[in-house]
C-alpha positions, 0 to 999 in steps of 0.5 A, spaced: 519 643 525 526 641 527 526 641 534 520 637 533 522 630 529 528 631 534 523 630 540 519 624 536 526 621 535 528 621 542 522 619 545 520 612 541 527 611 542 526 611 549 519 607 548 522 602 544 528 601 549 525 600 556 521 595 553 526 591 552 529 593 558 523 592 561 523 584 560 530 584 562 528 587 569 522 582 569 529 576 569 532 580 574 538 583 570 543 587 572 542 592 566 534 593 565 530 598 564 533 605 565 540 602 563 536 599 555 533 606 555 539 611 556 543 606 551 537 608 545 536 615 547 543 616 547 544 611 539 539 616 537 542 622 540 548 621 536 545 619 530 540 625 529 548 630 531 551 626 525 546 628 520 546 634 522 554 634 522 554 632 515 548 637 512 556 641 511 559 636 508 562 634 501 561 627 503 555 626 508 554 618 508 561 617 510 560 622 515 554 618 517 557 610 517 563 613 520 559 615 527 553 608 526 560 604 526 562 608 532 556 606 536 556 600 534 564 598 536 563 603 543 556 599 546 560 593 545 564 594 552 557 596 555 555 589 551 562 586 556 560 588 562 554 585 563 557 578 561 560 573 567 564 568 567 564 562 571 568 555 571 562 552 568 558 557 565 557 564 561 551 568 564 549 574 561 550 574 552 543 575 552 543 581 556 549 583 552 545 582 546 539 586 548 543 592 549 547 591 542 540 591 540 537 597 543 544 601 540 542 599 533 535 601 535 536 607 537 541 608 530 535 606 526 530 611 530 536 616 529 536 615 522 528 616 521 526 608 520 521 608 524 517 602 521 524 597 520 525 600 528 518 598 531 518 591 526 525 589 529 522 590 536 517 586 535 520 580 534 525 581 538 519 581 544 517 575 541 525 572 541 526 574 548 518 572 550 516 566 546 523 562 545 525 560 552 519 556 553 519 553 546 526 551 549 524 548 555 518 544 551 523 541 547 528 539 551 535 540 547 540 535 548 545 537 553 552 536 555 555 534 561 562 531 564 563 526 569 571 526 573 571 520 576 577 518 580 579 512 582 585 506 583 589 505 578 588 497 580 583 495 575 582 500 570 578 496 565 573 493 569 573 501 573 571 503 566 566 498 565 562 498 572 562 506 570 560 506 563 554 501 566 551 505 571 551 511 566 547 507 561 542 504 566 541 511 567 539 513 559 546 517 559 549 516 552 557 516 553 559 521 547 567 519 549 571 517 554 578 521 557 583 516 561 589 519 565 594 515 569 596 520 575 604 521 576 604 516 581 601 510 578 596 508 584 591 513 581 587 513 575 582 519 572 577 518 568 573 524 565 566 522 561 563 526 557 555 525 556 550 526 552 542 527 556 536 530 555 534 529 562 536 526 570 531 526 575 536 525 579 543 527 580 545 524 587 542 517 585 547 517 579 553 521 583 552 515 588 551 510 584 558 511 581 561 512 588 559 505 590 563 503 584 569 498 587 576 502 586 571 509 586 575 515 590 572 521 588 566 523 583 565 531 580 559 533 576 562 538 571 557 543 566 561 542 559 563 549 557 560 547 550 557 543 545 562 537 544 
């Protein structure tokens, strides 16, 4: 009877985590179906050889919490992996999340929660399902920033033709930075902008380019929200 509720645990584990894994696959992720299966098997695995560690044990809880908090903090180096950074973005947090997700998910199997691990997983579908397009409908502010580099000749009518083209474009200007370069003859302004929307990103870059005393336009991601 044993070996049986061993065998049942292992299995939901595996379901429940390749549907998870299956919708990472559908998004193209390096961590997918066999990656979220393994990562809940192997959380149950651990779990059912805790419990039956501390069977013998004066104290079988903390024998318990001890190995729960051991899965946890270890899948957090698998969680990190899936995660890339570039100069102006973070890809992969959720994919990290998912595989924090099927760990906890294989504990909880693990530990004979059955109805908390398939509840769990059904709202997670609905997270990673239904949340994108909600997001998509309503168009969250985003942020963005624009270097603009130029002479250092006039710099407050520079500052002033910029910030025009950017409200002509419904672009709300969160703040202005302005530095002065070492030698005096350049100025770099760095605008941080609030938008919901361009259409057009080339219209807006050479509208700026255009601008009189304007030698070199960047678009920049912000890294965060300001």
């Amino acid at each position: 009877m044993i070996f049986e509720n061993w065998i049942l645990k292992l299995l939901l584990a595996a379901f429940l985590g390749s549907l998870i894994g299956l919708e990472r696959e559908y998004h193209g992720r390096p961590a997918g179906l066999r990656t979220h299966m393994l990562v809940s098997i192997g959380a149950a695995m651990i779990t059912i050889c805790g419990l039956a560690i501390s069977g013998s044990s004066p104290n079988p809880g903390a024998e318990v919490s001890r190995i729960v908090a051991g899965v946890v903090t270890g899948i957090g180096f698998l969680g990190a992996g899936a995660i890339i950074r570039t100069s102006d973005f973070v890809r992969g947090l959720t994919t990290a999340a998912c595989i924090w997700f099927v760990a906890a998910l294989g504990v909880t199997i693990g530990l004979g929660e059955y109805l908390l691990a398939l509840s769990s997983t059904g709202i997670s579908l609905l997270v990673l399902i239904l949340l994108p397009f909600l997001e998509d409908r309503l168009a969250d502010l985003k942020y963005r920033d624009v270097r603009i580099l130029g002479e250092n000749m006039e710099p407050e009518l520079l500052v002033e033709n910029c910030s025009r083209i950017f409200k002509e474009h419904n672009m709300g200007i969160h703040d202005i930075d302005i530095e002065i370069e070492r030698d005096g003859n350049s100025i770099v302004l760095l605008y941080h902008l609030r938008i919901r929307k361009l259409d057009n990103k080339l219209e807006l870059l050479n509208a700026l380019s255009d601008v009189k005393g304007v030698i070199k336009v960047q678009w920049h991601r912000s890294l965060g929200k300001i």
